[in-house]
N, C-alpha and C positions, 0 to 999 in steps of 0.2 A: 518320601515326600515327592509332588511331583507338580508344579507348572504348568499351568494350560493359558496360553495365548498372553502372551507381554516377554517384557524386557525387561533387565534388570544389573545390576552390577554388583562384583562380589570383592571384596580390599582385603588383604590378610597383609602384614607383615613381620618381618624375623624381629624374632628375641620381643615383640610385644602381646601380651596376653589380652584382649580384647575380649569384648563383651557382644556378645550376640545380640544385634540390633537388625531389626524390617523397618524401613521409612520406606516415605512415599505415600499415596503416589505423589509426583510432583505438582506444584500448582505453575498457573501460567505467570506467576511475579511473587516474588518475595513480601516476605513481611514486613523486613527489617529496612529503614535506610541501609544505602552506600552508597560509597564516591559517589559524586558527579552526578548524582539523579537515578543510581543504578539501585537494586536492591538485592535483598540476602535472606534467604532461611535455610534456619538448620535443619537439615531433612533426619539426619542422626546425632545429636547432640551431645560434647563428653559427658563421661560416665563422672569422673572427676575431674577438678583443676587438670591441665594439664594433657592433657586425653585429647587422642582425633578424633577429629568432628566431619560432617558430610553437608556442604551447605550446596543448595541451587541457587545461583549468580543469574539474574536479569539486567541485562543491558537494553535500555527503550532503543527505538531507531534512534538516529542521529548524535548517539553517543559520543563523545572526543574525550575520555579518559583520561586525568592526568597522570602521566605517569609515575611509578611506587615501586617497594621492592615489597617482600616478604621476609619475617624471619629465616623462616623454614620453607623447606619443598611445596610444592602446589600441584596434586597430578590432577588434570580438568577433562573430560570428555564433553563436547559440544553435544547437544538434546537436541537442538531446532534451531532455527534461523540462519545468519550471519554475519562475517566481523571480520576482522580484522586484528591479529595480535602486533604490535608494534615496540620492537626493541631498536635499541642502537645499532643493532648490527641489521635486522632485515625485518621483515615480515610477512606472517603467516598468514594464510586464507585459512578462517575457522566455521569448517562446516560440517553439519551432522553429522556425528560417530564419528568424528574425527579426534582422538584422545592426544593429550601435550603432557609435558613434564615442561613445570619452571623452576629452576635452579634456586635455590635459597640466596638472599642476595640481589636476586636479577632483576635490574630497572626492566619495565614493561607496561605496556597499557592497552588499553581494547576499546576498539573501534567497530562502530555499526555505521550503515547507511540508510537505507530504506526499510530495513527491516530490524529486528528486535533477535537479540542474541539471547540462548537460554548455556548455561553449564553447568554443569556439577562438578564440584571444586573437592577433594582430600586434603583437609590439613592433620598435619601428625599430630600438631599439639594445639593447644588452644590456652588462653588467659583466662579463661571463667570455667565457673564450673563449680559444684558441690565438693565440699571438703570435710574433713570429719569432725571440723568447729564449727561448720554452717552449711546444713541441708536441712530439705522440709521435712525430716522424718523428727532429726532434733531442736529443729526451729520449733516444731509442734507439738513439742513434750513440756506438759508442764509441773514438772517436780511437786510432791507436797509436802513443805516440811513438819518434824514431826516436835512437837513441844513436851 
């Protein structure tokens, strides 16, 4: 197989068997609310309960974030604009292909000014998601019984 003209990003990790997902391509805002006026779409969505997920993160201009933590890990490559990452300890200038790691745990928030921040966020795990008591396969089944 072979690529002709784009970019793309590839996540593998240890001891987790994953499922072959293509998203994309991205749009210029999310679907979803977030925080603060920001929004969210899952560009790869778990497979199950439980499962990492691949969302794109819009921040509009003039964002002031409140700050949060996360359960878990957060690795984010910046796509366009820019921002500002802001923890207790310092702060980052976040701009295009410029990729981060936030520690699980880590109070943090993100900042824009004149312009409109895009990223793509990995989370390992996620809260939602089809489970083997409720997905559309057996939401959509309907049994007939027999008399």
């Amino acid at each position: 197989m072979s690529i002709q003209k784009g970019s793309g990003i590839a996540i593998s990790r240890l001891s987790y068997h994953g499922f072959f997902h293509l998203g994309g391509p991205i749009e210029d805002r999310g679907r979803l609310r977030y925080i603060d006026g920001c929004t969210d779409s899952l560009i790869v969505p778990p497979v199950m309960r439980g499962d990492a997920c691949l969302n794109l993160l819009h921040f509009p201009p003039h964002t002031q974030q409140t700050p949060h933590t996360h359960p878990s890990i957060r690795v984010g490559v910046v796509v366009r604009g820019g921002g500002t990452c802001v923890t207790p300890a310092r702060q980052i200038a976040l701009t295009p292909g410029l990729a981060f790691v936030i520690r699980a745990g880590s109070l943090h928030s993100f900042h824009t000014q004149d312009s409109e921040l895009l990223v793509i966020a990995y989370h390992p795990d996620s809260d939602f998601g089809p489970t083997h008591e409720n997905h559309p396969m057996i939401n959509r089944t309907i049994l007939q019984t027999q008399k």
